[in-house]
MDAnalysis code that builds the backbone (N, CA, C; Angstrom):
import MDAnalysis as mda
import numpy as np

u = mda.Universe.empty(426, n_residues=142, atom_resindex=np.repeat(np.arange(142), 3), trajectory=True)
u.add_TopologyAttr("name", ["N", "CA", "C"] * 142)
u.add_TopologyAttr("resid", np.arange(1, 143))
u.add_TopologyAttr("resname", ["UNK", "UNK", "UNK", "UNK", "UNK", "UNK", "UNK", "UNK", "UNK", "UNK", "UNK", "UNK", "UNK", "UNK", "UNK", "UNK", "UNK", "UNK", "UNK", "UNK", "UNK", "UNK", "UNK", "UNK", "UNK", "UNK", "UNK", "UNK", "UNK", "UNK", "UNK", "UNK", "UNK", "UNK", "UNK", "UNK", "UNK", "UNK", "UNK", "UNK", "UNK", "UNK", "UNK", "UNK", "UNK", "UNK", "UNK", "UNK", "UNK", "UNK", "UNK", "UNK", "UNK", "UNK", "UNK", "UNK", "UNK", "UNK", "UNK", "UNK", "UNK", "UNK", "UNK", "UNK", "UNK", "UNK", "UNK", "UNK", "UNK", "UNK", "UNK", "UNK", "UNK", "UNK", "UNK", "UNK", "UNK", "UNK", "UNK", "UNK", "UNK", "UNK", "UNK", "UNK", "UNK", "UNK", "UNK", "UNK", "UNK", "UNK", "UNK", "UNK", "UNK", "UNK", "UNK", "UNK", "UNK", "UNK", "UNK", "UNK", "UNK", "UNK", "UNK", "UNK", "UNK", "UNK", "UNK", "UNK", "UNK", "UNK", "UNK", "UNK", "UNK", "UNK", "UNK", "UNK", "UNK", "UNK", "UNK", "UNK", "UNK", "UNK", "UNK", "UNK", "UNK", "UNK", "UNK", "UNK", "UNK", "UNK", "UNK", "UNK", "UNK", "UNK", "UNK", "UNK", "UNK", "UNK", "UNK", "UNK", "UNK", "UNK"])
u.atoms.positions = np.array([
    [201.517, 173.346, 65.547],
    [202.101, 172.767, 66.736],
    [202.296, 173.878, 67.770],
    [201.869, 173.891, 68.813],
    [201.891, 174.538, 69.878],
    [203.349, 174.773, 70.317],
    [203.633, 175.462, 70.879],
    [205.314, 175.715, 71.654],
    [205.123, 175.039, 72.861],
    [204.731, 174.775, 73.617],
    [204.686, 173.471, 74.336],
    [204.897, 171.924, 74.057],
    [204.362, 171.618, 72.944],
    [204.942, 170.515, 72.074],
    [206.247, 170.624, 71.725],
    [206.655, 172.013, 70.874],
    [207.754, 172.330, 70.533],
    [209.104, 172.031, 71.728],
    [208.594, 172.947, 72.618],
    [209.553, 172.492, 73.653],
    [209.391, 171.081, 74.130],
    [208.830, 170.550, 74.224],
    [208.532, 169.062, 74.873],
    [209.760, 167.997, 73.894],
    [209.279, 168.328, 72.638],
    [210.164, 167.545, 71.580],
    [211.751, 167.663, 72.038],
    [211.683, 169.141, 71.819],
    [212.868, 169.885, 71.959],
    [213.962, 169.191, 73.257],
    [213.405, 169.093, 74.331],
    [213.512, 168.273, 75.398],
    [214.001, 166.925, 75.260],
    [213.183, 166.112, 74.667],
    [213.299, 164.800, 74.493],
    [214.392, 164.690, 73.736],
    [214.790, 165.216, 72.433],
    [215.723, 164.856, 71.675],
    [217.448, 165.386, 72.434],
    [217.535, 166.470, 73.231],
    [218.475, 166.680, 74.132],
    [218.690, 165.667, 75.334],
    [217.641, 164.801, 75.667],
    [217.488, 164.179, 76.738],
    [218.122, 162.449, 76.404],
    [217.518, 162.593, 74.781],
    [218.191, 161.328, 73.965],
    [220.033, 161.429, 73.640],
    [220.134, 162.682, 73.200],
    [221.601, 163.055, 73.080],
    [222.681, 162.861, 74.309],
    [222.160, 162.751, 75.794],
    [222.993, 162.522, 76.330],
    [222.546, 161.141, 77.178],
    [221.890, 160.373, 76.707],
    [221.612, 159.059, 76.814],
    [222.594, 158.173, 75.981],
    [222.926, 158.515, 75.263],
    [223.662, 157.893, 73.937],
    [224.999, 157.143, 74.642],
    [225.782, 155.970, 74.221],
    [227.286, 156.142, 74.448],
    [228.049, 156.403, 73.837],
    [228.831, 157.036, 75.353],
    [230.092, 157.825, 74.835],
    [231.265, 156.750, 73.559],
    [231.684, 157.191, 72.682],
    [232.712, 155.791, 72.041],
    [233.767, 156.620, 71.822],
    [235.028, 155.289, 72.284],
    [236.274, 155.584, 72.386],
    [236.695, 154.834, 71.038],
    [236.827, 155.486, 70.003],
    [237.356, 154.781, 68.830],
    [236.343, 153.524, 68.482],
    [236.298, 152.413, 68.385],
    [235.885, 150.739, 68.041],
    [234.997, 150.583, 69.398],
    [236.186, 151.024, 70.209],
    [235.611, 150.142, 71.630],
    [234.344, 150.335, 72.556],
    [233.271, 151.537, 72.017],
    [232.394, 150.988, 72.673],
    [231.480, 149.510, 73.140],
    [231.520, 148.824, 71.916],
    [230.628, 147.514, 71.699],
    [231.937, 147.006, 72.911],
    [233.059, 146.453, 72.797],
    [234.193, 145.984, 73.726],
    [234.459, 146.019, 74.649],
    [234.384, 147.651, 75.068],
    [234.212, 148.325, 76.456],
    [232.495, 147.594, 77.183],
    [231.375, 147.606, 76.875],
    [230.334, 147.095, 77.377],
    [230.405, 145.305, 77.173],
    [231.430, 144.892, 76.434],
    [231.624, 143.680, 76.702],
    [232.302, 142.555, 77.680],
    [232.556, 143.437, 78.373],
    [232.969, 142.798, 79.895],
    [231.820, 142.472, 80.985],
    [230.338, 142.409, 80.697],
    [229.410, 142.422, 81.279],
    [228.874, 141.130, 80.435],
    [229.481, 141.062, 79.147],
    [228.808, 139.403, 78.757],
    [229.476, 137.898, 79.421],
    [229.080, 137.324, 79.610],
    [229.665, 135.740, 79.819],
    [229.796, 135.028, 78.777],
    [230.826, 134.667, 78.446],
    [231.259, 133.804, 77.021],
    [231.387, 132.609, 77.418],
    [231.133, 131.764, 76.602],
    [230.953, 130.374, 76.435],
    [232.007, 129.722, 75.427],
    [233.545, 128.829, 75.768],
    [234.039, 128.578, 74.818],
    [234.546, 128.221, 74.679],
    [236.331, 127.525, 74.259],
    [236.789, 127.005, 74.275],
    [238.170, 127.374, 75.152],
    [238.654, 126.440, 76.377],
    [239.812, 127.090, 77.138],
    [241.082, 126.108, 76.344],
    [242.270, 126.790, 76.103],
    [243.345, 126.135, 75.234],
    [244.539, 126.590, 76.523],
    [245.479, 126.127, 76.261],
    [246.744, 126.900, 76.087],
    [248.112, 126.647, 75.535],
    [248.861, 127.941, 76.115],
    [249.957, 128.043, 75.150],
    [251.176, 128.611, 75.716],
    [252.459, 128.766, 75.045],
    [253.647, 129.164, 75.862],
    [253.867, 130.679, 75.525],
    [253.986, 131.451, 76.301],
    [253.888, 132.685, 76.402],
    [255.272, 133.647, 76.166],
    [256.057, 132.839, 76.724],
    [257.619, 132.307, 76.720],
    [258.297, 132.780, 75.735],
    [257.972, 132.010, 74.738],
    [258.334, 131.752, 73.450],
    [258.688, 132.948, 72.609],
    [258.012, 134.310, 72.978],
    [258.216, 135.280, 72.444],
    [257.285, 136.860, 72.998],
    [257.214, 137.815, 72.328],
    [256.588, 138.673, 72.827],
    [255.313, 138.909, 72.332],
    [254.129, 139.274, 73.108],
    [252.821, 139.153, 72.843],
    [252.363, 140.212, 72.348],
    [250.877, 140.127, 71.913],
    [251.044, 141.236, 70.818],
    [250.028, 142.313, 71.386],
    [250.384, 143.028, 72.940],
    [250.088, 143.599, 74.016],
    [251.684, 144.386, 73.955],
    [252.874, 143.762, 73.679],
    [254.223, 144.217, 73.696],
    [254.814, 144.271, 75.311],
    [254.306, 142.896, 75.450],
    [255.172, 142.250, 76.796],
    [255.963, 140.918, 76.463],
    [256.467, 140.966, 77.011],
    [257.106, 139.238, 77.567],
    [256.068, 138.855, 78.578],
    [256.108, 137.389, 78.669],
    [255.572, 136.601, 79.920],
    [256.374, 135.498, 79.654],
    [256.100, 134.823, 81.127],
    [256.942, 133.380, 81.546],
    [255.375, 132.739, 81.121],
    [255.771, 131.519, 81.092],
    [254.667, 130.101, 81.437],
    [253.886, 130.243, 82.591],
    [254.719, 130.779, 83.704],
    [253.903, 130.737, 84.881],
    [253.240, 132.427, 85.302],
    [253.362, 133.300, 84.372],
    [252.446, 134.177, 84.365],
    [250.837, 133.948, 84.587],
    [250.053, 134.387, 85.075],
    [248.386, 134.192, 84.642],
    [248.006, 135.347, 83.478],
    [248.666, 135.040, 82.092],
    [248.082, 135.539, 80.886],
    [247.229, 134.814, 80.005],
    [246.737, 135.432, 79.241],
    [245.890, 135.030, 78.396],
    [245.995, 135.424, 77.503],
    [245.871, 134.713, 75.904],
    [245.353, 135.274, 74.748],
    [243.749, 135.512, 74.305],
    [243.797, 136.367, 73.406],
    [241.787, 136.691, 73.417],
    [242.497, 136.543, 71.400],
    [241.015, 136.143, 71.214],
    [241.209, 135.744, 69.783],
    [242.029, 137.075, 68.880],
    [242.246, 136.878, 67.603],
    [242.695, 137.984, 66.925],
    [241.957, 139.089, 66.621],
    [240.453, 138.184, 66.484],
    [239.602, 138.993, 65.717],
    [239.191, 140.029, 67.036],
    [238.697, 139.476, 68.244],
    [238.334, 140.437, 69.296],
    [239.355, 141.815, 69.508],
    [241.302, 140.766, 69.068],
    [242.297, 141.777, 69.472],
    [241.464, 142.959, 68.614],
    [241.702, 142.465, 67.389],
    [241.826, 143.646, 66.025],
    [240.702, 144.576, 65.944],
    [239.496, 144.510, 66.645],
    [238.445, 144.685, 66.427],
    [238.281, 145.767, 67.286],
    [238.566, 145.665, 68.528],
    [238.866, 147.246, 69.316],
    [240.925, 147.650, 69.710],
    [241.301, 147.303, 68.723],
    [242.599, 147.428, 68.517],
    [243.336, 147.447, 69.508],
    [243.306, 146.562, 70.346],
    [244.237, 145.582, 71.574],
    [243.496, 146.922, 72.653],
    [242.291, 147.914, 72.844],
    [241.979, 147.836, 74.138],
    [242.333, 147.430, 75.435],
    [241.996, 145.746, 74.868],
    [241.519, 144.729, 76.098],
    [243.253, 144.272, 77.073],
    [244.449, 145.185, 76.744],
    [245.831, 144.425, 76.518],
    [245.536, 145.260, 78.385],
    [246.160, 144.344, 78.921],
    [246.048, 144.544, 80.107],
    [244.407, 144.177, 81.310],
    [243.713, 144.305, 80.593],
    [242.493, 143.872, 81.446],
    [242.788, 142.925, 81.712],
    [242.326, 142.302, 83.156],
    [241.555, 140.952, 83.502],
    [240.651, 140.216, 83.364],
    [240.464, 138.881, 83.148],
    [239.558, 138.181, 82.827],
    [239.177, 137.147, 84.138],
    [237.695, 136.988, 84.168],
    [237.769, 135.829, 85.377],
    [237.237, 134.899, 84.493],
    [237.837, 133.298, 84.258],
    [237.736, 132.269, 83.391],
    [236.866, 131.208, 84.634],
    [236.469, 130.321, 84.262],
    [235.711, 129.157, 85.178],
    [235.496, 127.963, 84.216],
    [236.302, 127.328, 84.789],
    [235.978, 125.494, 83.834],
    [234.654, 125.120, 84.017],
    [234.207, 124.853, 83.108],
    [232.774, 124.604, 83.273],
    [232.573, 122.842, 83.799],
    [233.510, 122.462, 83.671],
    [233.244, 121.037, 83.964],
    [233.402, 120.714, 85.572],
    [234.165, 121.580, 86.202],
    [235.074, 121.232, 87.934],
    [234.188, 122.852, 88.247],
    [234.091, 123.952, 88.275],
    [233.803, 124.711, 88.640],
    [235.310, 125.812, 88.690],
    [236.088, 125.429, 88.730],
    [237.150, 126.116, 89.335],
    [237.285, 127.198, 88.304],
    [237.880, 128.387, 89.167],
    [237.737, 129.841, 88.736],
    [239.023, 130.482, 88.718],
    [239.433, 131.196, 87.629],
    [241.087, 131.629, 87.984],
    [241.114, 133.165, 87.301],
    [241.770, 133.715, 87.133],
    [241.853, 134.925, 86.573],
    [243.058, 135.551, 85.859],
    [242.966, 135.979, 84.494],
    [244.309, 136.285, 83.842],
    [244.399, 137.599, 83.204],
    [245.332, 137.627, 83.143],
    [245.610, 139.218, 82.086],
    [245.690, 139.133, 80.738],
    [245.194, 140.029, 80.427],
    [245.104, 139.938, 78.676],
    [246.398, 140.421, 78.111],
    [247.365, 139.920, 77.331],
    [248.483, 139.988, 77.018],
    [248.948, 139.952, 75.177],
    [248.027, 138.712, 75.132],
    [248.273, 138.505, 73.456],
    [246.837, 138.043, 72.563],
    [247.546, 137.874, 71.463],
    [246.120, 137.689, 70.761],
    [246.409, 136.397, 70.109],
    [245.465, 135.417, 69.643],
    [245.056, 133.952, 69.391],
    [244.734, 133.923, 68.102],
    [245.551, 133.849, 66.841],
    [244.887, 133.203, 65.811],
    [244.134, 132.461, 65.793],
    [244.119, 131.097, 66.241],
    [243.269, 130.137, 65.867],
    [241.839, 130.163, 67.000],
    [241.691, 130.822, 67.972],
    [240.755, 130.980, 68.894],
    [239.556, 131.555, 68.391],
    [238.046, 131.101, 68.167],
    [237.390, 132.283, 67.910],
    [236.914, 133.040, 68.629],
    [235.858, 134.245, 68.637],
    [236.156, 135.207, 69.765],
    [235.329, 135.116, 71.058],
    [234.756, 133.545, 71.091],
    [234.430, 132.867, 72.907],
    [235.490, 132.057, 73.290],
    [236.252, 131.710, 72.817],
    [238.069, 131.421, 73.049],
    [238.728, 132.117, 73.972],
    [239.820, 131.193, 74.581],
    [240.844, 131.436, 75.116],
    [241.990, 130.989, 75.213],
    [243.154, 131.408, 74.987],
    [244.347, 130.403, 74.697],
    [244.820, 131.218, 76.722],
    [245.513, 130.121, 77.407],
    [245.999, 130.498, 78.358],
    [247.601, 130.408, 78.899],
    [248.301, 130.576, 79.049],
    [249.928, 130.315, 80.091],
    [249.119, 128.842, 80.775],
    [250.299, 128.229, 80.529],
    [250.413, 127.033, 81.471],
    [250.255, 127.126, 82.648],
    [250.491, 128.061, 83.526],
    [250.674, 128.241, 84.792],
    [248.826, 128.574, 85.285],
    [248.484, 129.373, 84.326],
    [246.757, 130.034, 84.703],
    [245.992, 128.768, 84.495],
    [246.064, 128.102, 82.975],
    [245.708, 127.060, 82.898],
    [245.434, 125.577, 83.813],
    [246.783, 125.271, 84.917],
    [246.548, 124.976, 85.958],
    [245.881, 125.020, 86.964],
    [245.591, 125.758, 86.617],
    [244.260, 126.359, 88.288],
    [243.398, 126.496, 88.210],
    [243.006, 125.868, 86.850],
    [241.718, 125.587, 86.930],
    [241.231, 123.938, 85.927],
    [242.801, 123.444, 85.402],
    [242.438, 122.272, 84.733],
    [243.982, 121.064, 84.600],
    [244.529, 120.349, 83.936],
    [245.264, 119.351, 83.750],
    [246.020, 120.244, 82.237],
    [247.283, 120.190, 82.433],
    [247.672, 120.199, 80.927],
    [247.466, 119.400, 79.552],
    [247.811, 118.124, 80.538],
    [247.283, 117.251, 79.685],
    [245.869, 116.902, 78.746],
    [244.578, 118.128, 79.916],
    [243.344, 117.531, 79.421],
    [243.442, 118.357, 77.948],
    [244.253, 119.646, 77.542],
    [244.729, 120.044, 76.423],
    [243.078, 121.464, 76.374],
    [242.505, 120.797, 76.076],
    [240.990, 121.798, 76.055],
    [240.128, 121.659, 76.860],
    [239.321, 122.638, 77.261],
    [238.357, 122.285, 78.108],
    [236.877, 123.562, 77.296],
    [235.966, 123.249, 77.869],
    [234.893, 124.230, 78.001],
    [235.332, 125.712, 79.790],
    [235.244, 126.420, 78.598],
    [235.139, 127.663, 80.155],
    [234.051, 128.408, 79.587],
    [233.895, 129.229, 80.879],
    [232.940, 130.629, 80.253],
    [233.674, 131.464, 81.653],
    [233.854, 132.861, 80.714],
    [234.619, 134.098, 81.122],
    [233.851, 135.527, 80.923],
    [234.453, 136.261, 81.638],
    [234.267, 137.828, 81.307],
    [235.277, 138.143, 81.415],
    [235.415, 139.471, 80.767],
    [236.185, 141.108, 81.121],
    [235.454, 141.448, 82.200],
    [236.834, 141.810, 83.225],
    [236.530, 142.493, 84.939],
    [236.394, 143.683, 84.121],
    [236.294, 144.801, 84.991],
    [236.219, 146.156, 85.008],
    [237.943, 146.298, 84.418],
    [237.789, 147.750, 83.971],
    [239.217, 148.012, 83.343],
    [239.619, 148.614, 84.608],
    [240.675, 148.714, 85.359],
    [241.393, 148.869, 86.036],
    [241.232, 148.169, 87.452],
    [240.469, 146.531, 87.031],
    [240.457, 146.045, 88.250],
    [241.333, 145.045, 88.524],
    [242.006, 144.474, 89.804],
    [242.898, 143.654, 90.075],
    [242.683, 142.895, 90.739],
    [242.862, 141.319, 90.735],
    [242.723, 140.711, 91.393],
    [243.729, 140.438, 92.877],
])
């Protein structure tokens, strides 16, 4: 092998090394998951009731959200504070919440929401709906 090859290789595999992503603990796959659109089920729930497992309080009329357990546990509450932009798939309407707690029974295209977020984009009464959501950017605000 020639040293021109040598270096050429040599090159490429340094060139691959900083192509790579960077990972913060779990959360790389999590962190690049705010660029997917989920498809899933919109719920909600009283927020009220106790403290979330983000280690806040919220009222009902907060715009929080729960994200399933498994998503919580999986990059180990990361996501506690991000925003989400949610959209009923049935009316169009678009609302946006903070990630606060985590959802047992949700799986991880789920959303359990505050009554209050839930409103603004559906009926309490209709109880569930179809949404599809993302993760905004981490430190973005609506």
């Amino acid at each position: 092998m020639s040293r021109a090859s040598v270096l050429l290789v040599l090159f490429f595999c340094i060139a691959l090394a900083f192509a790579s992503p960077v990972q913060r603990g779990n959360a790389t796959v999590e962190a690049l998951d705010k660029r997917i659109t989920h498809v899933g089920r919109g719920t909600w729930y009283n927020p009220s009731v106790g403290e979330g497992n983000c280690g806040y309080w919220d009222s009902d009329s907060s715009p929080v959200v729960a994200i399933s357990k498994a998503r919580y546990d999986a990059n180990g509450g990361e996501n506690c504070n991000q925003w989400i932009q949610i959209t009923n798939t049935a009316n169009g309407k678009t609302a946006f919440g903070k990630t606060r707690d985590s959802c047992e029974s949700c799986d991880t295209s789920s959303l359990d929401m505050s009554p209050g977020l839930f409103k603004e984009i559906s009926t309490l009464a209709t109880g569930e709906i179809t949404i599809s959501w993302h993760f905004m950017a981490a430190g973005w605000s609506p």
